[in-house]
N, C-alpha and C positions, 0 to 999 in steps of 0.2 A: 504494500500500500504506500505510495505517496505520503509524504510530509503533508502535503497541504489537507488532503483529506484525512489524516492523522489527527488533525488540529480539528479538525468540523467534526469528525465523529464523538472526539474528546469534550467538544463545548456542548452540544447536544447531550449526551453522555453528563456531565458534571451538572448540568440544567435540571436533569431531574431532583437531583438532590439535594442541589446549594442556589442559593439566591445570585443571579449575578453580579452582583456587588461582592459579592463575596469572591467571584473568580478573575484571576489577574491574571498575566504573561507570565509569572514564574509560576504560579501552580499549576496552569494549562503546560508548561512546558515539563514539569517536574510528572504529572500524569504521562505524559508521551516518552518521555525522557529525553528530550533533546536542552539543545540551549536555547537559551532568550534570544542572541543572535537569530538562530534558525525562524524565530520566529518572526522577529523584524524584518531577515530578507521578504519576507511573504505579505506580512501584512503591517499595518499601520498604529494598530490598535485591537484590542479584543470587537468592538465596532464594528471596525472594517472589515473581521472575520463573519461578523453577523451575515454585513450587506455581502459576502462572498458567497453564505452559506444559502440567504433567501436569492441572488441571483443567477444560483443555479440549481434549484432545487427543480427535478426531475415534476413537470404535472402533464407530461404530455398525453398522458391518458384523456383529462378533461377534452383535447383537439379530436380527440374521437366521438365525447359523446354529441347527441341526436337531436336534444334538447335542453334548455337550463336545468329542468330538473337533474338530469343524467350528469351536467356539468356539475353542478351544486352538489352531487353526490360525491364525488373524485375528491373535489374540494373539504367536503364535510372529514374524508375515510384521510386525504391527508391532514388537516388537521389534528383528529385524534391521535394519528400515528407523532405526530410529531408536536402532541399538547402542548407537553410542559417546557418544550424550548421554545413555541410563540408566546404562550400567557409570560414566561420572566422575561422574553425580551418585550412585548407591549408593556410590561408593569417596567420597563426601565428606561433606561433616557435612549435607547433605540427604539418608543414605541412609533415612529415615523416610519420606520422601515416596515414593521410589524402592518402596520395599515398603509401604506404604497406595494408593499408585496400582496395581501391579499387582493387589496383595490384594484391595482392593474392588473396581474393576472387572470380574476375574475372577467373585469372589462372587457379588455382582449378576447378572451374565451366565447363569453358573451356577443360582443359585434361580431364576430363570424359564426357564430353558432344563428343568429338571426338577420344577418347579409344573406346567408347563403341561401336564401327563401325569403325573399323581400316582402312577399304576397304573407307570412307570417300576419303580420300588423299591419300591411297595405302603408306604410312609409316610405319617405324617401334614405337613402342612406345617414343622411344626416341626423334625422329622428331619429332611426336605429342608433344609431353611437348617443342618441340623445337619452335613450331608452337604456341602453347598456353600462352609463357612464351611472343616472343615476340608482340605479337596481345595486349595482356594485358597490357604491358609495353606501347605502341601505345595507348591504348583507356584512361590509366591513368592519361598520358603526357597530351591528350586532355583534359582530368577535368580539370586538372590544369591549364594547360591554361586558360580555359574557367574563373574556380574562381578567376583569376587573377583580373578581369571585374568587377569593385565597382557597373555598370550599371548594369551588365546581370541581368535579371528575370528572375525566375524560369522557365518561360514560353519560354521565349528565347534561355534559354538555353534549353530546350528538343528539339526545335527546330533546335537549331543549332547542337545538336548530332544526330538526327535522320537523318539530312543530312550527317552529317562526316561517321554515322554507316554505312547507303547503300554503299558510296563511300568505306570507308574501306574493306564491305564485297565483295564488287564487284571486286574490281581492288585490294587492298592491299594484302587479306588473298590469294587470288592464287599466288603472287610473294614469299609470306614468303613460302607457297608449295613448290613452282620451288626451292627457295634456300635450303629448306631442304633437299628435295630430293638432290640435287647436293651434300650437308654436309654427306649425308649415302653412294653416291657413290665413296666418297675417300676413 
């Protein structure tokens, strides 16, 4: 295994147990066993290991699913796999990255999952990114919320998104429709 992924399985890894505050460049390095140096050549900061770890986390499964719900599932199943290293980085001064990783890759997922069947919602492209920007921004806000929760489990929270998800898909994603469309008729 690579150094660099030595360092991302290691922070994920100590995430479960200890508060990130609590994890520095000597300890992450003292768990791997390398030096501090090693660690510098690579990154910047424990931070910038973060923004390394969520810019390339693997969701391309979501680019397959059919539908948002399908997408929202991928999202939901990573999530829990990889709980307790989004809730301590959202509860620490990386919660930016925390809510840009989900937001965007949500988004993304989203505009093409509903581009690629325009007839969907009967919009123009722009609606749709209109539609997709704020659904995403909605389903975001909810993690965050959620990791706010020192209690939530993993488990509870899938639980408590797979409710928020039906109700959002049901009742939410057709109002942001009605308002889009109303946004392309002026």
């Amino acid at each position: 295994m690579i150094t660099e992924a030595k360092f991302k399985y290691a922070l994920k890894d100590m995430m479960r147990t200890m508060p990130l505050e609590d994890i520095n460049v000597t300890v992450l390095c003292n768990k791997i066993g390398c030096h501090r140096q090693t660690f510098y050549y690579h990154y910047q900061d424990v931070y910038d290991l973060i923004a390394a770890i969520l810019l390339n986390e693997d969701l391309s499964a979501a680019d397959k699913a059919k539908d948002a719900k399908g997408a929202l599932k991928v999202y939901l199943a990573y999530v829990k796999e990889n709980f307790f290293f989004l809730r301590a980085t959202y509860n620490s001064a990386a919660r930016d990255l925390t809510d840009d990783f989900i937001f965007g890759k949500l988004n993304a997922t989203l505009f093409n999952i509903w581009s690629a069947s325009p007839k969907t919602f009967d919009l123009k492209k722009e609606g749709i990114r209109t539609v997709a920007r704020r659904f995403a921004h909605i389903v975001a806000d909810e993690f965050g919320y959620c990791f706010k929760d020192p209690k939530l489990t993993a488990e509870r929270f899938v639980n408590r998104m797979n409710k928020f998800f039906n109700s959002l898909l049901e009742e939410i994603l057709p109002a942001l429709v009605v308002m889009s469309k109303k946004e392309e008729s002026k």
